[in-house]
C-alpha positions as CSV (number, residue, x, y, z in Angstrom):
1,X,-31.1,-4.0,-1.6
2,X,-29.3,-7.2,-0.3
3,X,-28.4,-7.4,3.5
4,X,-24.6,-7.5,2.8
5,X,-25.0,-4.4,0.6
6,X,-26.8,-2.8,3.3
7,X,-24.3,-3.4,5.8
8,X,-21.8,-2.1,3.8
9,X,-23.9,1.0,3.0
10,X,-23.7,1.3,7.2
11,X,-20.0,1.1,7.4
12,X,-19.2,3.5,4.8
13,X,-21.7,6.2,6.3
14,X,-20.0,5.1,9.4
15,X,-16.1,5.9,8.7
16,X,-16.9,8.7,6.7
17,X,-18.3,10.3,9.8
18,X,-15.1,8.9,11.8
19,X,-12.4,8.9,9.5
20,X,-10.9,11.9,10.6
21,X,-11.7,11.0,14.4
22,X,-9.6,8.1,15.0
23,X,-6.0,7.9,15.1
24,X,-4.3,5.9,17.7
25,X,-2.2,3.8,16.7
26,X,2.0,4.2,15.6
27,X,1.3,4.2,11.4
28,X,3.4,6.3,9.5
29,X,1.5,9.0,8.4
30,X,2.9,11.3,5.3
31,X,2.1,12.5,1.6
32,X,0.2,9.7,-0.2
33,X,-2.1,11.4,-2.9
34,X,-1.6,8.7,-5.6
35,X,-3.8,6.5,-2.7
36,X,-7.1,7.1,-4.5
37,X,-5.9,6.5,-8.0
38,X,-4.4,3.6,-6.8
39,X,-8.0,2.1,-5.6
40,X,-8.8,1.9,-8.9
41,X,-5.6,-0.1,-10.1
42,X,-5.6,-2.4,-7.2
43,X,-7.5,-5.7,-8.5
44,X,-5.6,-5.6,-12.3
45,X,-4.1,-8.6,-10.7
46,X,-2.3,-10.8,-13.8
47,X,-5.0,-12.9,-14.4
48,X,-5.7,-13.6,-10.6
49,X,-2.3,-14.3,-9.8
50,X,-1.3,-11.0,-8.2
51,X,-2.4,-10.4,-4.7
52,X,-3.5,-6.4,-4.1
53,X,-2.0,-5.5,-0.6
54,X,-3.0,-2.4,1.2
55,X,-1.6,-0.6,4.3
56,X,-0.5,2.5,5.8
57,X,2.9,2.1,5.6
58,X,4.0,5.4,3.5
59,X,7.6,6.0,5.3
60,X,10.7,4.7,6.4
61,X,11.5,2.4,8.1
62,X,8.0,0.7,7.9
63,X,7.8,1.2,4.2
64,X,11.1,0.0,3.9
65,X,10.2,-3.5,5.8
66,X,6.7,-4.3,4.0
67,X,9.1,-3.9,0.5
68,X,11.6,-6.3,1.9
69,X,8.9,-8.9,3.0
70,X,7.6,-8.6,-0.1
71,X,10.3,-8.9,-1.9
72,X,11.1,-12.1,-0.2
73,X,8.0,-13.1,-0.9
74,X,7.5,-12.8,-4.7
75,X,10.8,-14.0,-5.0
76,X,10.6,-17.4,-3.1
77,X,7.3,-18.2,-3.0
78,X,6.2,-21.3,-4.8
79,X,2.3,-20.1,-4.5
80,X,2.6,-18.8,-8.1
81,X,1.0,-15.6,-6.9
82,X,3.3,-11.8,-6.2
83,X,2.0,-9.4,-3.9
84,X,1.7,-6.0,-4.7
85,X,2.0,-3.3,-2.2
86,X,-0.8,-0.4,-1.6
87,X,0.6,1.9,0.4
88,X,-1.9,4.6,1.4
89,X,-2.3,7.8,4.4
90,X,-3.1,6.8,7.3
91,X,-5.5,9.7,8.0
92,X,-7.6,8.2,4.7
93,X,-7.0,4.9,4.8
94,X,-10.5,3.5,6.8
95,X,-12.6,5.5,4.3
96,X,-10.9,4.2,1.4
97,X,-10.8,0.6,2.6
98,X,-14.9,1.0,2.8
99,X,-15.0,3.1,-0.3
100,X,-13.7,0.1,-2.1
101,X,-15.5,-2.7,-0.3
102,X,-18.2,-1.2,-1.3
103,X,-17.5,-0.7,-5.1
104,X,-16.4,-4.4,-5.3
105,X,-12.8,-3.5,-5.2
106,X,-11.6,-4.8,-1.4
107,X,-8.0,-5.7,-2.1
108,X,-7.3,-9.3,-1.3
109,X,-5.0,-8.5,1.8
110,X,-5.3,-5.3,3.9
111,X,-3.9,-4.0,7.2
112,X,-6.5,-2.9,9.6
113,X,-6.1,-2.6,13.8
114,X,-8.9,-5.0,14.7
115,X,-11.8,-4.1,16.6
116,X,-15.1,-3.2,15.9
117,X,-14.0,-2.2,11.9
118,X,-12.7,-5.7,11.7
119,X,-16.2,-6.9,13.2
120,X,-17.7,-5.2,10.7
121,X,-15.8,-6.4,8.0
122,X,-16.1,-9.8,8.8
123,X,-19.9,-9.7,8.8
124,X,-20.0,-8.1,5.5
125,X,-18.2,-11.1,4.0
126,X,-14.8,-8.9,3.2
127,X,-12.8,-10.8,5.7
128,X,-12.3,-14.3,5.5
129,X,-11.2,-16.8,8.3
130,X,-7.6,-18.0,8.4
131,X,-8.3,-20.9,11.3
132,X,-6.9,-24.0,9.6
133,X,-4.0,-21.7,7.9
134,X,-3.0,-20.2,11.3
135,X,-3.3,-23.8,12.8
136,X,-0.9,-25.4,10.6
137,X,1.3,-22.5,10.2
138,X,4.9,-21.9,13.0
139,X,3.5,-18.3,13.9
140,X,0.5,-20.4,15.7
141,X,3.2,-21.1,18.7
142,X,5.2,-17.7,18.4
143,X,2.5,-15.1,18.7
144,X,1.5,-13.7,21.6
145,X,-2.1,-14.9,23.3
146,X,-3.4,-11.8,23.9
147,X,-2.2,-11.1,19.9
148,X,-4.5,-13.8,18.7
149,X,-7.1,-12.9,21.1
150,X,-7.1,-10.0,19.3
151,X,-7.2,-11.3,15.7
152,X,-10.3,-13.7,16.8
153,X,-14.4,-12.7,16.1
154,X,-16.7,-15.1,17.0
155,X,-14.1,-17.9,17.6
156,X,-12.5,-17.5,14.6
157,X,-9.1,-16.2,13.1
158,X,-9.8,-13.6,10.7
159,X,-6.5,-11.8,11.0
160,X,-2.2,-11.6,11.6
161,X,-1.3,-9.5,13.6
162,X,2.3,-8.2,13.3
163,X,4.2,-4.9,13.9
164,X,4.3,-3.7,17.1
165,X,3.3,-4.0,20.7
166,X,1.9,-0.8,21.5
167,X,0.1,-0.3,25.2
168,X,-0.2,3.2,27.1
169,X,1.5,4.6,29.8
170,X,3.5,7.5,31.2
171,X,6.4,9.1,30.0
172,X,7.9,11.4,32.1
173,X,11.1,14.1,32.8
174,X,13.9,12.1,35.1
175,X,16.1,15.1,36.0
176,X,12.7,17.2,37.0
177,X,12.0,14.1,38.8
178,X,15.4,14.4,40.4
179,X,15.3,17.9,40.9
180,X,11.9,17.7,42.7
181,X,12.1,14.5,44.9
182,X,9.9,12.5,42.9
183,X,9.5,9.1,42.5
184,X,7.5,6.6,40.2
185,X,4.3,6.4,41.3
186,X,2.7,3.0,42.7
187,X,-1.0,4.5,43.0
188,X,-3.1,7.3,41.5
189,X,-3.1,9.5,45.0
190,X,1.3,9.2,44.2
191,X,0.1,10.4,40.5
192,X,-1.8,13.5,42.0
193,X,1.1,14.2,44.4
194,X,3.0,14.6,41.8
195,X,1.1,16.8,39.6
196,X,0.8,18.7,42.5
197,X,4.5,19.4,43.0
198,X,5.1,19.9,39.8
199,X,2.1,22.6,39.5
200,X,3.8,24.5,42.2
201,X,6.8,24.8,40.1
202,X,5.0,26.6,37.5
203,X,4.9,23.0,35.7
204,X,2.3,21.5,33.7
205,X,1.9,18.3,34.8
206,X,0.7,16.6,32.0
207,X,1.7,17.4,27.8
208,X,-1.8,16.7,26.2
209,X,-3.2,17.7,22.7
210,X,-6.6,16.6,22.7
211,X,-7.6,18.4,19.0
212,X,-7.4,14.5,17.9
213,X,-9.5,13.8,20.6
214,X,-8.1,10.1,20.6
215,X,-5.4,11.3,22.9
216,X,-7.7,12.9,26.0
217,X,-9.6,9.2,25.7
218,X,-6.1,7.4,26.8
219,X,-6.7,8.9,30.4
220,X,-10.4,7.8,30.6
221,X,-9.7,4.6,29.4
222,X,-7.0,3.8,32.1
223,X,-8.9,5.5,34.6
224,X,-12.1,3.7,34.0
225,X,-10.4,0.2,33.7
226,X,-8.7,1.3,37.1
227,X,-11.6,1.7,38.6
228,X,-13.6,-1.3,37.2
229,X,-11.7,-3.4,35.3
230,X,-12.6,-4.6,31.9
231,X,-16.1,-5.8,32.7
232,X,-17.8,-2.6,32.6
233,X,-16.9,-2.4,29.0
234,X,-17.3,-5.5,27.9
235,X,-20.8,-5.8,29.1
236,X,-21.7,-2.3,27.7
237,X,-20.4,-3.3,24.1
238,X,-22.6,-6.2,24.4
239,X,-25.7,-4.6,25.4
240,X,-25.7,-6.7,29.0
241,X,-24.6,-3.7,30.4
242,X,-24.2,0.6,29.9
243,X,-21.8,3.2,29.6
244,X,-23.3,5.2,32.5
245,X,-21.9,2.3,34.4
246,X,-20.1,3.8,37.9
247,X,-16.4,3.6,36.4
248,X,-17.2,5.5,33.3
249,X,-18.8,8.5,35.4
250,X,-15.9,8.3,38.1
251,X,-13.5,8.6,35.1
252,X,-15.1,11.7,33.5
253,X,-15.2,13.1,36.9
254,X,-11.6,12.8,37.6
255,X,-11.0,14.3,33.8
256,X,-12.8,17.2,34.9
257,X,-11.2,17.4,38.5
258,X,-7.8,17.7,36.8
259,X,-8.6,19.8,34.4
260,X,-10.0,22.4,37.0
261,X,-6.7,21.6,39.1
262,X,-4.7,22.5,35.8
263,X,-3.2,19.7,35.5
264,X,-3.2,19.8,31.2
265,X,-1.9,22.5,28.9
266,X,-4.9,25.7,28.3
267,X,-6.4,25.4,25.5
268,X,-5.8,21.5,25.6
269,X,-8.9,20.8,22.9
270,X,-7.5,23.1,20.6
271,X,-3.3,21.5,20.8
272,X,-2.6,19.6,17.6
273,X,-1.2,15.7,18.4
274,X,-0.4,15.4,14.7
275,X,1.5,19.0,15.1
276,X,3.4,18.1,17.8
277,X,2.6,20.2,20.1
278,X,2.5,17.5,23.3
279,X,5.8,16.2,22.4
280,X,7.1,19.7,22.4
281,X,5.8,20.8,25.6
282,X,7.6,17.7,26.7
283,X,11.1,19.3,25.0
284,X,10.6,22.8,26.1
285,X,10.1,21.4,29.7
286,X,7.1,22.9,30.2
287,X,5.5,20.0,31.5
288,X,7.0,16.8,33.2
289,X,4.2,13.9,31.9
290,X,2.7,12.7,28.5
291,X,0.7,10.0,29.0
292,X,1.0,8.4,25.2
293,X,1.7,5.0,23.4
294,X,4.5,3.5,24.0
295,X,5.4,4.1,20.1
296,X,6.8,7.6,22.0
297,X,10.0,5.3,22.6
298,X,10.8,5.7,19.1
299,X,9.7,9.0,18.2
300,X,11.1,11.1,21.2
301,X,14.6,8.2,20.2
302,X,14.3,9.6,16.6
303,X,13.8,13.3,17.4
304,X,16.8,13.5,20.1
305,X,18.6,10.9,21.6
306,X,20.2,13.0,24.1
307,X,16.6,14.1,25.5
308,X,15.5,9.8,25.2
309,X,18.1,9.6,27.7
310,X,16.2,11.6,30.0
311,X,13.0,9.9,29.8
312,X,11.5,7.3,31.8
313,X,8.6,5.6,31.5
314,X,5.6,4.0,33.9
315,X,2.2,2.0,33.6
316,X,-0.9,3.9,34.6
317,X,-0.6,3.6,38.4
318,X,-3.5,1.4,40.7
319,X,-5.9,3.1,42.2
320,X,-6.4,2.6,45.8
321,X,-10.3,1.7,46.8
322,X,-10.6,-0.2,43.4
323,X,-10.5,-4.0,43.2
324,X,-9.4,-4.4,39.6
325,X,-6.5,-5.2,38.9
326,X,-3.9,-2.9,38.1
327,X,-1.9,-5.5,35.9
328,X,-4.6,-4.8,33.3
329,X,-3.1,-2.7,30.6
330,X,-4.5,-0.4,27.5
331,X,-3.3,-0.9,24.1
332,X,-2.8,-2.8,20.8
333,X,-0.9,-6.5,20.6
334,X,0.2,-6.7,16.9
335,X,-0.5,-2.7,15.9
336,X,-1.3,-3.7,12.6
337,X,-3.5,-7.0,12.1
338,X,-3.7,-8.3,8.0
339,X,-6.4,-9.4,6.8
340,X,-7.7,-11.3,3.7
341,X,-10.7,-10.6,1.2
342,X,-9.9,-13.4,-0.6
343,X,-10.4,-17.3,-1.3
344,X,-8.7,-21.1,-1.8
345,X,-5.4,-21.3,-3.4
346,X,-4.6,-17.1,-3.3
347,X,-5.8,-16.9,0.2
348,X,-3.3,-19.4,1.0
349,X,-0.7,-17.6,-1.0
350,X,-1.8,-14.5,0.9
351,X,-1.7,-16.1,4.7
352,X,2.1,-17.0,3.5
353,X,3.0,-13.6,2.6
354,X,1.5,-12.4,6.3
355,X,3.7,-15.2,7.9
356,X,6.6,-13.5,6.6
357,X,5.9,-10.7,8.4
358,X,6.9,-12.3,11.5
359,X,10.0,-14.1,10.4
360,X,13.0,-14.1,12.7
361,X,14.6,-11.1,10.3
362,X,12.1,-9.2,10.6
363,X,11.1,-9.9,14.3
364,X,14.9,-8.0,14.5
365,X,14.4,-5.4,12.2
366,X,11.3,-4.7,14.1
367,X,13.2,-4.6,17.1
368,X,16.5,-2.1,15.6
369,X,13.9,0.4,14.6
370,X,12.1,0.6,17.9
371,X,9.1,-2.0,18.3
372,X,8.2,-4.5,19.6
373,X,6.8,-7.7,17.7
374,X,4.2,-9.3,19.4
375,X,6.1,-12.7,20.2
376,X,6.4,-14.7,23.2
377,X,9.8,-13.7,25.0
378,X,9.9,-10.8,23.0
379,X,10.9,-8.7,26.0
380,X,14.5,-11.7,26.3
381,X,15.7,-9.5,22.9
382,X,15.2,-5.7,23.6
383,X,18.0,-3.9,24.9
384,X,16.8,-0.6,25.4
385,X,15.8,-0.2,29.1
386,X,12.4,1.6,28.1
387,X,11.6,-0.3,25.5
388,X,12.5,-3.3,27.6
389,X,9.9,-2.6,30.2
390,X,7.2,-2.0,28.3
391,X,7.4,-5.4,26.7
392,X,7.7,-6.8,30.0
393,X,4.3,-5.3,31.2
394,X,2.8,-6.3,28.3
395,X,3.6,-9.8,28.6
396,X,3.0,-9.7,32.4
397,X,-0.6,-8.1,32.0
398,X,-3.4,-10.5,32.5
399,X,-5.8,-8.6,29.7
400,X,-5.0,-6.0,26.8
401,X,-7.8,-3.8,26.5
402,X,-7.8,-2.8,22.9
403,X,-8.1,1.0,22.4
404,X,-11.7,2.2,22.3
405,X,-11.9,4.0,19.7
406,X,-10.8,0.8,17.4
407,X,-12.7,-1.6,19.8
408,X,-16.0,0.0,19.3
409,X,-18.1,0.4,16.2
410,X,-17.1,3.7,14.2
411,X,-20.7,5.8,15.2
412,X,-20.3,4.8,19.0
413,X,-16.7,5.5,18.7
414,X,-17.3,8.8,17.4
415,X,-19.8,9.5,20.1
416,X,-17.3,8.8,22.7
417,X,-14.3,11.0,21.2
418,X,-17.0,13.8,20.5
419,X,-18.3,13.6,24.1
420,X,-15.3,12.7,26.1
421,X,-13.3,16.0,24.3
422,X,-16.4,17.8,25.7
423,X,-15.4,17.1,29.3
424,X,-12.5,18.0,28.9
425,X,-14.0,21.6,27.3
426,X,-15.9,21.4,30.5
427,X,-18.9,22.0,28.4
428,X,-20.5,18.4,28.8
429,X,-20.6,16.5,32.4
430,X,-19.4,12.8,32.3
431,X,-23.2,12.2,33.1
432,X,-24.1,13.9,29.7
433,X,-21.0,12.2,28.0
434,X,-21.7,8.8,28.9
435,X,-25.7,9.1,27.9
436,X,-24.5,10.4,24.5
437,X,-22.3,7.6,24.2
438,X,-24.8,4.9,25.6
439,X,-27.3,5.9,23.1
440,X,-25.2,5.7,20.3
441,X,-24.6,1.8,21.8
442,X,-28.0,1.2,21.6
443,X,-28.7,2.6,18.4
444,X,-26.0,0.2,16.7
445,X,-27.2,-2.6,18.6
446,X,-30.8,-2.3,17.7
447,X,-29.5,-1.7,14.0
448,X,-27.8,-5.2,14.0
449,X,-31.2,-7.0,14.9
């Protein structure tokens, strides 16, 4: 067995385990059972010139977009290649992607949310770089930094990112904030007061459904990089450093702390994200606070505008004895990031068809429906107040640290979601939690030698 076969062996046993663990992220999600009959058709490619496309994009209005910048596309390019769209559920979409890697069937372009399945990827040959094509390309100068940032392995481009800046933070009730004397809060002792007011009138404090178990890790990772910034993790991914570092334990502790004060919904392990049930807690008014991604804006827009008008929306406050900095924010800077499994004259052809992505009718579509593309200035075009401040603390945070559960490789991902939904059950202590996870670090690393 040849090393890249073996590593792709390792990621397939890997999101199979974790496909149904992972979820963050704002892609449409819906019926999509042609997706695996489709694997199967996607490299039939007209004599090489057709350029197989995957993503998750399965409704409107994303569905609708990735048609019209393909359309545009195969009807001006001069590449002499047409893409064709892939559109697959989001819920299968990893496992698929690896199933057909690893039957010799990658499509030549393919969404993915970068990370440590993008790593993994890249090091199996199935991504390529895009460094002299991003160079010489106008989307070099209109991205984002921390988008690129993002998009980069090992000093190397290997991706686009597009679609939507997406970062975590608080959405909460303004008239029960009204009603109760409550104001934004500047630091997590403000947060607590709130909760506490809010408890005392027979209010959950914060709508959480944590059967995804994605959702319950958006509080530990704000609270750990409040408490230590993004060092911590960034020496434990590399092995310089663990996951039973200080911050991670204080952050399991205070899980724990609030889940004993009652601060989340009972039964908050068994509430289905994908069902709803946070959002409607948030309707019915029986709790003030969802701590979410900021795709929320469009969904709670969608689903009533008359109750958007009574949301608000603030970052994850500072926490008070902590030197990091509270600038630092959680999330994704492109949503969706494409990348290409392909060479020469189509992976030129491809990198165009990415570029459209992020043309200046799109970047307002984008906008109209909700999101917000990760340009610079972005923040200069979006109208709606909410919306509007989210971009600006996007822009205006010094680091973006990516989701967890995308930045880490699948097995110590699904370590950390398995654990971390544990403390919240109050059946693991963060102690316990972050050993689980740690070993699980050290097992991949010692794998990769």
């Amino acid at each position: 067995m040849n090393q890249k076969t073996a590593k792709l062996l390792s990621i397939s046993m890997a999101a199979l385990i974790a496909a149904t663990a992972t979820g963050c992220g704002s892609g449409s999600s819906g019926g999509s059972d042609s997706g695996k009959a489709k694997i199967s058709d996607a490299r039939k490619d007209n004599n090489g010139k057709e350029i197989s496309y995957w993503n998750i994009s399965t409704e409107s209005p994303d569905k609708d977009e990735i048609a019209q910048v393909v359309d545009e596309f195969n009807s001006t390019t001069k590449s002499g290649f047409s893409a064709d769209v892939v559109p697959i559920q989001n819920d299968n979409y990893k496992e698929k992607l690896v199933v057909a890697m690893s039957s010799g069937e990658c499509p030549d372009m393919y969404s993915n949310w970068s990370g440590g399945p993008l790593h993994e990827y890249v090091d199996s040959g199935f991504a390529q770089p895009v460094d002299d094509l991003f160079n010489k390309s106008e989307i070099k100068d209109k991205l984002m930094d921390a988008a690129v940032s993002q998009a980069t392995y090992n000093d190397h481009i290997y991706a686009v990112p597009y679609k939507n800046v997406a970062i975590s933070g608080i959405f909460y009730n303004k008239k029960m904030f009204k009603d109760y004397n409550l104001e934004e809060p500047e630091t997590l002792s403000d947060l607590e007061n709130i909760c506490e007011t809010l408890k005392k009138n027979d209010i959950t404090p914060f709508a959480l459904a944590n059967s995804s178990k994605w959702t319950g890790s958006m509080y530990f990772m704000n609270l750990a990089v409040r408490y230590g910034g993004l060092e911590p993790f960034q020496k434990a991914i590399s092995g310089e450093g663990k996951f039973t570092d200080e911050s991670f334990i204080k952050a399991g502790d205070k899980i724990q702390e609030w889940v004993k004060s009652g601060y989340f919904p009972e039964g908050v392990n068994s509430l289905s994200e994908d069902d709803g049930q946070s959002k409607q807690l948030m309707y019915q008014e029986k709790a003030g606070m969802l701590l979410g991604g900021s795709w929320y804006t469009v969904t709670f827009a969608q689903d009533s505008k008359e109750f958007y008008q009574n949301i608000g929306w603030f970052p994850f406050p500072a926490i008070e004895d902590s030197d990091a900095d509270p600038a630092i924010q959680i999330g994704t800077v492109g949503d969706q990031f494409l990348s290409f499994s392909c060479k020469d004259d189509k992976l030129a052809a491809a990198f165009e068809c990415a570029e459209d992505h992020l043309s200046d009718e799109m970047i307002d579509k984008e906008i109209k429906s909700g999101k917000i593309p990760p340009v610079k200035g972005i923040d200069s075009k979006i109208t709606d107040p909410i919306t509007k401040k989210v971009a600006k603390t996007a822009t205006d945070a010094p680091d973006i640290q990516l989701w967890y559960d995308q930045d880490l490789p699948p097995a110590v991902s699904t370590a950390h979601l398995d654990s971390l939904q544990e403390v919240f059950g109050l059946t693991k202590t963060p102690q316990e939690a972050q050993e689980t996870m740690q070993k699980a670090m050290e097992d991949y690393l010692n794998d990769q030698k």
